[in-house]
N, C-alpha and C positions, 0 to 999 in steps of 0.2 A: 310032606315036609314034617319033619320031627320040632315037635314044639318050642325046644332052644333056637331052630332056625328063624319058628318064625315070631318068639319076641323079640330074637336081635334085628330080624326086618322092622320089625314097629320099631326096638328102640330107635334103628336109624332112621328111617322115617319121621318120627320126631325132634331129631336132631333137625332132619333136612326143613322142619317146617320152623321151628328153632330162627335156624338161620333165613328162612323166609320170610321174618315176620313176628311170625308165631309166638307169644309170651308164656311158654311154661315152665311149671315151677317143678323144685324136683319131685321124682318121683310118677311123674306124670306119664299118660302114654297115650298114642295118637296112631291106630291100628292102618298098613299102610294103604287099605283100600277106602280109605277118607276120601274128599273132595272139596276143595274153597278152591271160591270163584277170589276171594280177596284175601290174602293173608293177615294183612296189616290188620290192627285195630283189634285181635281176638286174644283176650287171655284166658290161659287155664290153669286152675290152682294145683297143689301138690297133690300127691296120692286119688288123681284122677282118671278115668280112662276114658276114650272115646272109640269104641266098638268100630268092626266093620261098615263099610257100605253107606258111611254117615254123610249127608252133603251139606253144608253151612253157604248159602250164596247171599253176599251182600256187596253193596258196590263200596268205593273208597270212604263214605261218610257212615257207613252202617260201623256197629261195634256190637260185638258179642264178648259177655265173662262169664265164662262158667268158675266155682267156688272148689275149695277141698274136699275130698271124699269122697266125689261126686260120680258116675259114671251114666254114660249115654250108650242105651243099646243100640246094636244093628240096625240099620235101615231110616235111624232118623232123618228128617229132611226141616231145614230150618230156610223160610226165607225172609231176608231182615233187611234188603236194599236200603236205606238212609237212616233208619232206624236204630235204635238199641234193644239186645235182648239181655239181661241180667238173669242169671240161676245164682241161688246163693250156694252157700256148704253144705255136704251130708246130702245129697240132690239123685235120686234116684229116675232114670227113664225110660218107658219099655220101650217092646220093639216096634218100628212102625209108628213112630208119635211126629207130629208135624206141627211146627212152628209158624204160624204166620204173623207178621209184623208191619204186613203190606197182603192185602186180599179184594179182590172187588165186591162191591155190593148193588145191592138193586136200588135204583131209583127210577121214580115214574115220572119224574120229569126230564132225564135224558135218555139217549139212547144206550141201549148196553155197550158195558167195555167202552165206554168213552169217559173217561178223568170218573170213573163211579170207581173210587178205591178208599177205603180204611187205611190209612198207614199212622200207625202209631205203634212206643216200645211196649214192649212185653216185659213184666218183672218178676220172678220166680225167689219167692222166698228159701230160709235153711230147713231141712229137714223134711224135705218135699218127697213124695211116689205119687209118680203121674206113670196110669197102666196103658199096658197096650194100647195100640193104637189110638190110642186120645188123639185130638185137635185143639190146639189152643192160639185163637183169635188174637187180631189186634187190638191191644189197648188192657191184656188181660194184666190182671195183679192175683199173684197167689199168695197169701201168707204163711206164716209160720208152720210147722208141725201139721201140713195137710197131706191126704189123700185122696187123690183122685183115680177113681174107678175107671179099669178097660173103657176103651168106645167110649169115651166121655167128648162132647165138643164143648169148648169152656172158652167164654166171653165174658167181662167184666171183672169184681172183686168176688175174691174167695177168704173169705176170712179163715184167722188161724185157726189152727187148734178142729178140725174139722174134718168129714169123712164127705165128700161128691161126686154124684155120678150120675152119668145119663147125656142126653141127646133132647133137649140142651140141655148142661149141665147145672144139677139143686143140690141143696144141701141135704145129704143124704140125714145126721145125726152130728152131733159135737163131740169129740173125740175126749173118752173118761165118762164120758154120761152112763148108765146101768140101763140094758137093756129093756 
């Protein structure tokens, strides 16, 4: 396929998600090997992209925004079942990053995979790179002007202005500080 064909696929693609639902602003583009389980409830700001291979599954009460600027690589997987996921503007994402906003967890006092689940929103500050295949848990808040490092699994607050990384994820250094 020659590359005019297949942004006119994506443009139409995003038209068709447009009329699905879909809130985006101009400029925006929604490549057409995406996949939502719910269209409704999801905005995406201008001069956005959303790569190949991306899946967003939330049911009717869940809500996802992504911001201006912003783009989401290949293979991301977001799941946000009742939940909210907020990215803000200028939002960078690599390939292979996964959203959870609903995950189970271990408790010793039930049996596994029985109501043992986290669900809470995820909020992704402006000015964000979050690398390859990171993970970022329920309940996570990123701030401002952060990066976060490949392979990073990220639970909790990440303050702005800051560099993270690792398994689980610390604060690598404050971003402007002299080596």
């Amino acid at each position: 396929m020659t590359r005019v064909f297949r942004f006119g696929i994506n443009k139409l693609y995003t038209i068709y998600n447009y009329l699905r639902g879909v809130k985006t602003a101009n400029g925006s583009l929604i490549h057409y090997r995406s996949d939502f389980i719910w269209r409704r409830n999801i905005s995406i700001g201008s001069k956005t992209v959303l790569y190949k291979n991306l899946s967003i599954y939330m049911s009717k009460k869940g809500r996802f925004s992504l911001g201006n600027n912003s783009h989401i690589a290949p293979y991301a997987y977001f799941l946000i079942e009742n939940q909210t996921l907020t990215i803000g503007n200028d939002v960078g994402i690599g390939l292979f990053c996964s959203f959870y906003c609903s995950s189970a967890i271990f408790s010793a006092d039930k049996a596994p995979f029985l109501n043992n689940l986290d669900q809470r929103d995820i909020k992704i500050g402006n000015n964000v790179v979050i690398g390859t295949h990171s993970i970022i848990l329920p309940g996570t808040e990123i701030g401002d002007n952060v990066f976060v490092a490949a392979n990073s699994v990220v639970k909790g607050k990440l303050e702005e202005g800051s560099l993270y990384g690792g398994s689980p994820c610390k604060l690598i250094k404050k971003l402007g500080e002299d080596d």
